[in-house]
C-alpha positions as a printed NumPy array, in Angstrom:
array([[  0.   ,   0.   ,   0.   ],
       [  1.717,   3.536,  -1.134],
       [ -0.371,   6.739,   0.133],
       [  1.04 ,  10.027,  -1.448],
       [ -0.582,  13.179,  -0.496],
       [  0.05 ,  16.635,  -1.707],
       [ -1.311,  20.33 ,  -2.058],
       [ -0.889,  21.489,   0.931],
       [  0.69 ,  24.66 ,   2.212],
       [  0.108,  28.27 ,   3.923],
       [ -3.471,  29.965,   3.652],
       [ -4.977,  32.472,   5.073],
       [ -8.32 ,  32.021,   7.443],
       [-11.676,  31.769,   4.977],
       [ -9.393,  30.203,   2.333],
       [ -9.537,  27.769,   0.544],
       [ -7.402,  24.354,  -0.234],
       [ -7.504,  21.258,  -2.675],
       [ -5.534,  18.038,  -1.321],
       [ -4.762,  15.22 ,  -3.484],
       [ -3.973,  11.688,  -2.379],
       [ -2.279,   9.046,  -5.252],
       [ -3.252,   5.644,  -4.   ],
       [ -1.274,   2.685,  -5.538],
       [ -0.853,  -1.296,  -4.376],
       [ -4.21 ,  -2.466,  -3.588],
       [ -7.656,  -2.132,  -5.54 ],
       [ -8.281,   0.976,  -4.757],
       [-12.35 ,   1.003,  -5.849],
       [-12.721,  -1.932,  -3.435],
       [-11.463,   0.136,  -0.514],
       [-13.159,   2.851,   2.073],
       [-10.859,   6.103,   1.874],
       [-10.209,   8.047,   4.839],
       [ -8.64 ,  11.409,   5.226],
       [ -7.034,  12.321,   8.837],
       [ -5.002,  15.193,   9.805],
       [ -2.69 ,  15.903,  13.374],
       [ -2.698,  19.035,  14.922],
       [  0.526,  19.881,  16.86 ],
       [  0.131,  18.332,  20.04 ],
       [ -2.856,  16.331,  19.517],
       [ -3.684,  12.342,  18.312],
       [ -4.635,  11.968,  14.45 ],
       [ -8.257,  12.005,  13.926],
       [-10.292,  11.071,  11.154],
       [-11.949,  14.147,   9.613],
       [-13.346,  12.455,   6.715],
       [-14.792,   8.785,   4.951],
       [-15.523,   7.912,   1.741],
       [-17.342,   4.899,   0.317],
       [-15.698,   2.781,  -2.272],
       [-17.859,   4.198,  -4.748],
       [-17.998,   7.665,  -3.166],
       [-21.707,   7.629,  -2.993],
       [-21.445,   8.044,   1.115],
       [-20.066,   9.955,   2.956],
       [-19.165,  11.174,   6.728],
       [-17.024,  14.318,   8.161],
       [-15.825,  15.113,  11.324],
       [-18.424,  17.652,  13.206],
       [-15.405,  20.017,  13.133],
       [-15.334,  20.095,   9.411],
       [-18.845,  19.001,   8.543],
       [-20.135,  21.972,   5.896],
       [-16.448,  22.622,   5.186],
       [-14.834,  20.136,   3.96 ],
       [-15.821,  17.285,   1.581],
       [-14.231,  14.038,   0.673],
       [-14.565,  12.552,  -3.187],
       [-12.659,   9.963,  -5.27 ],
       [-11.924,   9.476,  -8.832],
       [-11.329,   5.948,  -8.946],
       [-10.379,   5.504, -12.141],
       [ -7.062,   7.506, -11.436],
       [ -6.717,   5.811,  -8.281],
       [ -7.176,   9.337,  -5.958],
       [ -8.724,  10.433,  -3.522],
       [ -9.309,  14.692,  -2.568],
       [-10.289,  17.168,   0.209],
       [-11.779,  20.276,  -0.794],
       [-11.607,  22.541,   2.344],
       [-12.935,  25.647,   2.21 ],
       [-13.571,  28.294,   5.226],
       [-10.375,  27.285,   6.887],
       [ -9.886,  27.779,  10.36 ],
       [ -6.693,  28.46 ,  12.293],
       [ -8.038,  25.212,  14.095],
       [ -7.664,  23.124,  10.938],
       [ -3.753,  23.507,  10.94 ],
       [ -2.012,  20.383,  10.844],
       [ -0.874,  17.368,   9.039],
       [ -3.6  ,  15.839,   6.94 ],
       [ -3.024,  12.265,   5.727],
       [ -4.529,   9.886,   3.554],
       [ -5.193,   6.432,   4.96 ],
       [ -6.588,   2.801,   3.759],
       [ -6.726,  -0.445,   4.693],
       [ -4.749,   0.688,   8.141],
       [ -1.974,   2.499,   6.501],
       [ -1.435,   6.384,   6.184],
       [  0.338,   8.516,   3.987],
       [  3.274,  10.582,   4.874],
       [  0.778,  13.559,   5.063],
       [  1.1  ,  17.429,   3.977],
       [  1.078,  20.189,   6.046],
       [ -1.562,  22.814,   6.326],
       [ -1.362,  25.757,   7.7  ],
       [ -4.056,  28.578,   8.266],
       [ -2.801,  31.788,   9.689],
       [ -2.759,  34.954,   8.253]])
C-alpha cells in the first residue's frame, strides 16, 4: 500500500485548499478512503470517509459543511476540498486505507 498526499501549504483564514492523495498497491475502488489530519500536540483524527464508490459519505463535526471528501477511482485518488479554513484546521492531513497512512502534507491557516 503507497499513500502520497500533496497540495498542501500556507493559507490564510476563509481560504480555501484542494488536497490530493495518489493511491497505488491495492484495488483501490474496493477500498473505504479516509482522510485524517494531526494538529501539533494532539492524536490523528479522522476528519473524513468515503465509500468505495464515493456515494457516502461522513465528516468530522469540526469540518462538517467545510470540507468534503470525493474519489476518482479511475485515477486511483482520492481529494479534500476545504474551504472556510480555520486556524483550528492547521495540521498534518493524511490519507489512509486499509490501516496504513500517507506521509501527510502540512496545512497551515494563519494569516
Amino acid at each position: 500500500v503507497q499513500l502520497v498526499e500533496s497540495g498542501g501549504g500556507l493559507v490564510q483564514p476563509g481560504g480555501s485548499l484542494r488536497l490530493s492523495c495518489a493511491a497505488s498497491g491495492f484495488t483501490f475502488r474496493k477500498y473505504v478512503m479516509n482522510w485524517g489530519r494531526q494538529a501539533p500536540g494532539k492524536e490523528r483524527e479522522v476528519v473524513a470517509v468515503s465509500s468505495m464508490e464515493g456515494s457516502s459519505t461522513n465528516y468530522a463535526d469540526s469540518v462538517k459543511g467545510r470540507f468534503t471528501i470525493s474519489r476518482d477511482n479511475a485515477m486511483n485518488t482520492v481529494y479534500l476540498q476545504m474551504n472556510t479554513l480555520k486556524p483550528e484546521d492547521t495540521g498534518v492531513y493524511y490519507c489512509g486505507a486499509l490501516g496504513h497512512w500517507g506521509q501527510g502534507t502540512q496545512v497551515t491557516v494563519s494569516s
